[in-house]
C-alpha positions as CSV (number, residue, x, y, z in Angstrom):
1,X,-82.1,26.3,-31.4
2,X,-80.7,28.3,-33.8
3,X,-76.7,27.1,-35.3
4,X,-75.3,30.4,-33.8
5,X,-76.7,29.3,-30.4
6,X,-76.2,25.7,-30.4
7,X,-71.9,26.7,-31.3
8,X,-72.2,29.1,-28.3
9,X,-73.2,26.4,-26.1
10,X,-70.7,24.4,-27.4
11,X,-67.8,26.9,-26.6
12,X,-69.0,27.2,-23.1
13,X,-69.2,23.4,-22.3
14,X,-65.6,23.7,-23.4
15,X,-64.0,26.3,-21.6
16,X,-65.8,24.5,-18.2
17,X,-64.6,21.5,-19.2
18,X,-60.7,22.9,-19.6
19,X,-61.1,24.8,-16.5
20,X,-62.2,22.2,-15.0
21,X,-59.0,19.5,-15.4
22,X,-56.4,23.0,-15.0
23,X,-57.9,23.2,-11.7
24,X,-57.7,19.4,-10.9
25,X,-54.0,19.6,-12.0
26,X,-53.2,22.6,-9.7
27,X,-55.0,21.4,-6.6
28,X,-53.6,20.2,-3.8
29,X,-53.0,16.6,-3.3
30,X,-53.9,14.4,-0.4
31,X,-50.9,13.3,1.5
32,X,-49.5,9.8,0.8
33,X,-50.1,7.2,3.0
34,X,-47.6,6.4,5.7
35,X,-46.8,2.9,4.1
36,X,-45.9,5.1,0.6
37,X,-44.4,7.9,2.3
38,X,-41.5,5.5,3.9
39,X,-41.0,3.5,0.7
40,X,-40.1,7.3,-0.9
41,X,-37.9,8.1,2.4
42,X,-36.0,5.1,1.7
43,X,-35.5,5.3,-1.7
44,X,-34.0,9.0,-1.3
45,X,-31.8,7.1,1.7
46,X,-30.7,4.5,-1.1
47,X,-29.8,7.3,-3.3
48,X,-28.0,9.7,-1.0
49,X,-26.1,6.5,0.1
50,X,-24.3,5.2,-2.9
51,X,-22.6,8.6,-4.1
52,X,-21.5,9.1,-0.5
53,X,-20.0,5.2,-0.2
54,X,-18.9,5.6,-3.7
55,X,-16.8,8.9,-2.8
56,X,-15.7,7.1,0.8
57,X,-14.4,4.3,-1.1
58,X,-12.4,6.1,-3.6
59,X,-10.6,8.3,-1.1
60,X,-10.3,5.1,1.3
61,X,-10.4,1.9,-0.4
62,X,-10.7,-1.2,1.6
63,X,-8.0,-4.0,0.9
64,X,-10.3,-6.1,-1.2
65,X,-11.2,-3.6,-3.7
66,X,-7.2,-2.5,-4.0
67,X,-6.6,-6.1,-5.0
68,X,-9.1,-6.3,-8.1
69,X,-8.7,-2.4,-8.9
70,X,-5.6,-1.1,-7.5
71,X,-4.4,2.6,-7.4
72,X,-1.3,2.8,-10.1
73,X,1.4,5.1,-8.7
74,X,4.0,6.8,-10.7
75,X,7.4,5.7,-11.3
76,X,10.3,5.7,-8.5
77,X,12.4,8.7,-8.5
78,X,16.2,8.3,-8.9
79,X,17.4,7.8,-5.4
80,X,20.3,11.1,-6.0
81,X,17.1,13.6,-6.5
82,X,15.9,15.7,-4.3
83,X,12.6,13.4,-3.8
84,X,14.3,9.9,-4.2
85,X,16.7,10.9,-0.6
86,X,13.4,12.4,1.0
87,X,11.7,9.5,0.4
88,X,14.6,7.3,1.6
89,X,15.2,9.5,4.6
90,X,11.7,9.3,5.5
91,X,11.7,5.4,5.5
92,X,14.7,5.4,7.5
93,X,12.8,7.5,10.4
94,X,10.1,5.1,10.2
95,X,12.2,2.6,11.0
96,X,14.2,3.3,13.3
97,X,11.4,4.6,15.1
98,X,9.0,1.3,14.9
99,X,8.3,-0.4,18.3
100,X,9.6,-3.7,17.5
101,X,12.8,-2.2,17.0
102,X,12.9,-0.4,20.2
103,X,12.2,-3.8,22.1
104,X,14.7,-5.7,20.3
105,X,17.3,-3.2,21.2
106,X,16.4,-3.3,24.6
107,X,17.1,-7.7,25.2
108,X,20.5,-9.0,26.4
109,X,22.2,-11.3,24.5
110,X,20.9,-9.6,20.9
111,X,23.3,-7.9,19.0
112,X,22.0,-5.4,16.3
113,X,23.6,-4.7,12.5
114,X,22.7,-3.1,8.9
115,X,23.7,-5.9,5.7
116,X,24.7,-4.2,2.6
117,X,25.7,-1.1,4.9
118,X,29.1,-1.5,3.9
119,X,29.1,-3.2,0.4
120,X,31.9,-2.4,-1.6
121,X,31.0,0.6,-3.8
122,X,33.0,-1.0,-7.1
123,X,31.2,-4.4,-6.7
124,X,27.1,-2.5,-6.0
125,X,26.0,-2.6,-9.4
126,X,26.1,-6.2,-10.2
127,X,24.5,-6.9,-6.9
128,X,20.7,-7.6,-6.8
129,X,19.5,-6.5,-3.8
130,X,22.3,-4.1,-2.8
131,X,22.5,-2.2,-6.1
132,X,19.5,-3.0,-8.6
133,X,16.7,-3.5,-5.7
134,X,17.8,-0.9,-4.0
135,X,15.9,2.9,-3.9
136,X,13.0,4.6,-3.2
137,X,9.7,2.7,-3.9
138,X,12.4,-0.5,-3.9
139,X,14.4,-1.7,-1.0
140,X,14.7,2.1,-0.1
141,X,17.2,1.3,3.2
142,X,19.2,-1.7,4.3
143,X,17.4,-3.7,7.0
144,X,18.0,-3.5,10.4
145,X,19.0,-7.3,11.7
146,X,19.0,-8.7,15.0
147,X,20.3,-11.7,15.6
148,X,21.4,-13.7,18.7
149,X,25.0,-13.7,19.9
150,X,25.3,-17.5,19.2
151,X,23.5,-16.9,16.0
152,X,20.7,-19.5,16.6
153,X,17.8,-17.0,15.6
154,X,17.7,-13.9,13.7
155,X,15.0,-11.0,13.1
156,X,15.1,-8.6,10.5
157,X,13.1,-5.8,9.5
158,X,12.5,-4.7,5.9
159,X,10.8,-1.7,3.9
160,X,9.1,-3.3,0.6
161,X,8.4,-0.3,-2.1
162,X,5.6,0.0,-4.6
163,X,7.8,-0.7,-6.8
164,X,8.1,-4.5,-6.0
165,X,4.9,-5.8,-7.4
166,X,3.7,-8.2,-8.9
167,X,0.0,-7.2,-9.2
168,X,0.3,-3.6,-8.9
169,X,0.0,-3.0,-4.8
170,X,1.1,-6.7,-4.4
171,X,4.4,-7.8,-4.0
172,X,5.9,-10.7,-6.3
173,X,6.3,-13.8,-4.5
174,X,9.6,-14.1,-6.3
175,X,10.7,-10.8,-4.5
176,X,9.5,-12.4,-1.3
177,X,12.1,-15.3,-2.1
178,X,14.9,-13.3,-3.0
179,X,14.2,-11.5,0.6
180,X,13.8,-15.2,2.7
181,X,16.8,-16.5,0.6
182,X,19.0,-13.6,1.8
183,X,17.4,-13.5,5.5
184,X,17.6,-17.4,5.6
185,X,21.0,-17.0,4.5
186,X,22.1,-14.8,7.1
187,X,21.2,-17.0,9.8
188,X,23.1,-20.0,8.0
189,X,25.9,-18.5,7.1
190,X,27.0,-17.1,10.6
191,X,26.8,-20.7,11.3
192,X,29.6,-21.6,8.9
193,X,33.3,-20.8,10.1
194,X,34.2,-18.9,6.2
195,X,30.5,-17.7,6.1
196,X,30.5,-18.6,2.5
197,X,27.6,-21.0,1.0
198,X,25.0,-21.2,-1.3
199,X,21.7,-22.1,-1.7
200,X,20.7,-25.7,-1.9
201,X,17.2,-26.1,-1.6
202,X,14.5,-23.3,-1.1
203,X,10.7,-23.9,0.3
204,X,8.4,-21.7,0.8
205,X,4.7,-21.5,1.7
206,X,2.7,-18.6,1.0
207,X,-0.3,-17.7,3.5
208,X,-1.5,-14.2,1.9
209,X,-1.0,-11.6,-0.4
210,X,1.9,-9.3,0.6
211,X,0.8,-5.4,-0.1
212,X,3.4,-2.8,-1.2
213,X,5.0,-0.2,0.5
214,X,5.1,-1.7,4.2
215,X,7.5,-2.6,6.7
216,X,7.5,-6.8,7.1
217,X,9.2,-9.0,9.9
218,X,11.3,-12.0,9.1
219,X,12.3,-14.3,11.8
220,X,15.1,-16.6,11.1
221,X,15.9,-20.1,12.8
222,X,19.1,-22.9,13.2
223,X,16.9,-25.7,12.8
224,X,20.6,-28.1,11.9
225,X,24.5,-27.9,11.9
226,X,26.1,-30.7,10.1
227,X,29.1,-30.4,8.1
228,X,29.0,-28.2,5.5
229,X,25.1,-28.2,5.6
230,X,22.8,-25.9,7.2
231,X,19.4,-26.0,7.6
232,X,17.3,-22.9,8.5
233,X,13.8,-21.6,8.8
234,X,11.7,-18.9,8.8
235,X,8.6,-16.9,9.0
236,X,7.9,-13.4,7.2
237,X,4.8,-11.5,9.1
238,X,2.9,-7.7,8.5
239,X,3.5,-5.7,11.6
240,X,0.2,-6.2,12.6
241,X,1.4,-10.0,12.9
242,X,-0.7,-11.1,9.9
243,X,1.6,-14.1,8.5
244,X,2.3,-13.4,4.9
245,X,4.7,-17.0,4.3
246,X,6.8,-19.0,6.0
247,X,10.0,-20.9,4.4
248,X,12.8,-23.3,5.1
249,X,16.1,-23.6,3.5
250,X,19.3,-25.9,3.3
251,X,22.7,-24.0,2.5
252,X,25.7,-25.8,1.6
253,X,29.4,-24.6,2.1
254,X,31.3,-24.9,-1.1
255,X,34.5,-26.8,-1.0
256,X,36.5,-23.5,-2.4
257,X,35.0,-21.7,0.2
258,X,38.2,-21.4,2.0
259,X,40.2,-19.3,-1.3
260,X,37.2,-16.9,-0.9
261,X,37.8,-15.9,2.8
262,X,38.6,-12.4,1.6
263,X,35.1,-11.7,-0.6
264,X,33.9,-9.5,1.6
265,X,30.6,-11.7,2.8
266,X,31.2,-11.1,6.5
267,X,31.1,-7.3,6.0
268,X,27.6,-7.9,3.7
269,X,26.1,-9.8,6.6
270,X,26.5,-7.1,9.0
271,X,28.7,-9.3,11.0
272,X,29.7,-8.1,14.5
273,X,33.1,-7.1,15.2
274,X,35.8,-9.5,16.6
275,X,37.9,-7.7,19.2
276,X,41.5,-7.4,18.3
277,X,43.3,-10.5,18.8
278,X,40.8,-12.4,19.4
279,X,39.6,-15.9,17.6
280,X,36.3,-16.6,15.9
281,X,34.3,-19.0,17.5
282,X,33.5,-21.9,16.1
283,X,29.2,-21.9,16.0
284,X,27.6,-24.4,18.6
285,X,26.2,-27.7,17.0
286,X,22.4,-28.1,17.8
């Protein structure tokens, strides 16, 4: 065979052999088998899934997930603009218009009032929790308290801001002190003829994390009368009932207490009115 032959022979085998694997590649494939085709059905599931549970969680996070990666909010707004008294106002309606308060108004021998409603204007800004605390994304509204006509047990509801945290979405368990100390202190001061005392002792136990911006339920019990010392407890709870801590305190009655008569306390408590004329009664000893 001559060289120009043998080359053309060559080319041919060539071409064939290209065709040949083009074709292969082009052909149609045998389906998978039903074993493989569920392994690739699952895998497309799997990957369809975690975008869409990814997106679901960002938009509704569960509580868990706020704790180790919270959503930061922006700063409160001054309480005089426009947005800081629609905030306010809004917080208000929601309280008024919460169940729990529409049952307590609704039992006999419950009387209803509003601390740091009337706090003198000229004394506000050195006071913690009626002047510094208080705003939108703060203590936004003074609570509503309920208490018992011979002021054995209180319950008072509270708004806690964003703006109260500890861990950002959490409260700080030093806020939820300052609120049992002036619940706790409600309860035992009604129970001392000049309302005046102070702290003496403070214990508190706390069950669970507290989240922000949520209303919260303390309920306030005489547990002692004797002397000048009260004892009190108390339990702070979610509206959903979930117990966030519980606390018990002792107050003492200073022995000035009687030159301070005048301070204005019994106006901060939300005491009730005494008809005209008539004499405070001394509290009943448990």
């Amino acid at each position: 065979m001559s060289s120009r032959l043998a080359s053309a022979v060559r080319s041919v085998r060539q071409f064939s052999t290209t065709f040949s694997r083009r074709a292969e590649a082009v052909a149609p494939t045998a389906p998978p088998p039903a074993r493989a085709r569920g392994r690739w059905g699952l895998g497309v599931a799997v990957a369809l899934a975690v975008p869409v549970a990814y997106v679901a969680g960002a938009v509704n996070p569960p509580t868990i997930a706020l704790m180790f990666s919270p959503r930061y909010s922006p700063p409160p707004p001054d309480r005089e603009s426009k947005i800081g008294k629609e905030i306010t106002a809004e917080v208000e309606r929601e309280l008024q218009e919460l169940a729990l308060v529409a049952e307590m108004r609704t039992l006999s021998e419950w009387y209803e009032s509003r601390p740091y409603e009337k706090y003198d204007p000229n004394k506000v800004h050195n006071s913690l929790t009626a002047g510094s605390l208080r705003g939108p994304g703060k203590l936004a509204v003074p609570p509503i308290a309920f208490a018992k006509e011979n002021e054995t047990e209180g319950v008072i509801v509270a708004h806690l801001g964003r703006s109260l945290c500890g861990h950002d979405g959490i409260i700080h368990g030093g806020l939820l002190a300052t609120v049992f100390d002036e619940t706790l202190a409600r309860n035992a001061l009604m129970n001392i003829p000049t309302h005046i005392g102070v702290t003496a002792n403070l214990n508190i136990n706390y069950r669970s994390p507290c989240m922000a911006d949520q209303f919260v339920v303390v309920r306030t019990k005489l547990e002692q009368k004797k002397g000048r010392k009260v004892v009190v407890s108390g339990t702070m709870d979610t509206l959903d009932g979930e117990r966030i801590a519980d606390a018990t305190a002792i107050f003492v009655e200073p022995k000035w207490a009687q030159f301070l008569q005048s301070s204005g306390v019994t106006d901060t408590l939300g005491a009730p009115t005494q008809p005209e004329g008539e004499m405070e009664m001394e509290p009943r000893e448990l």
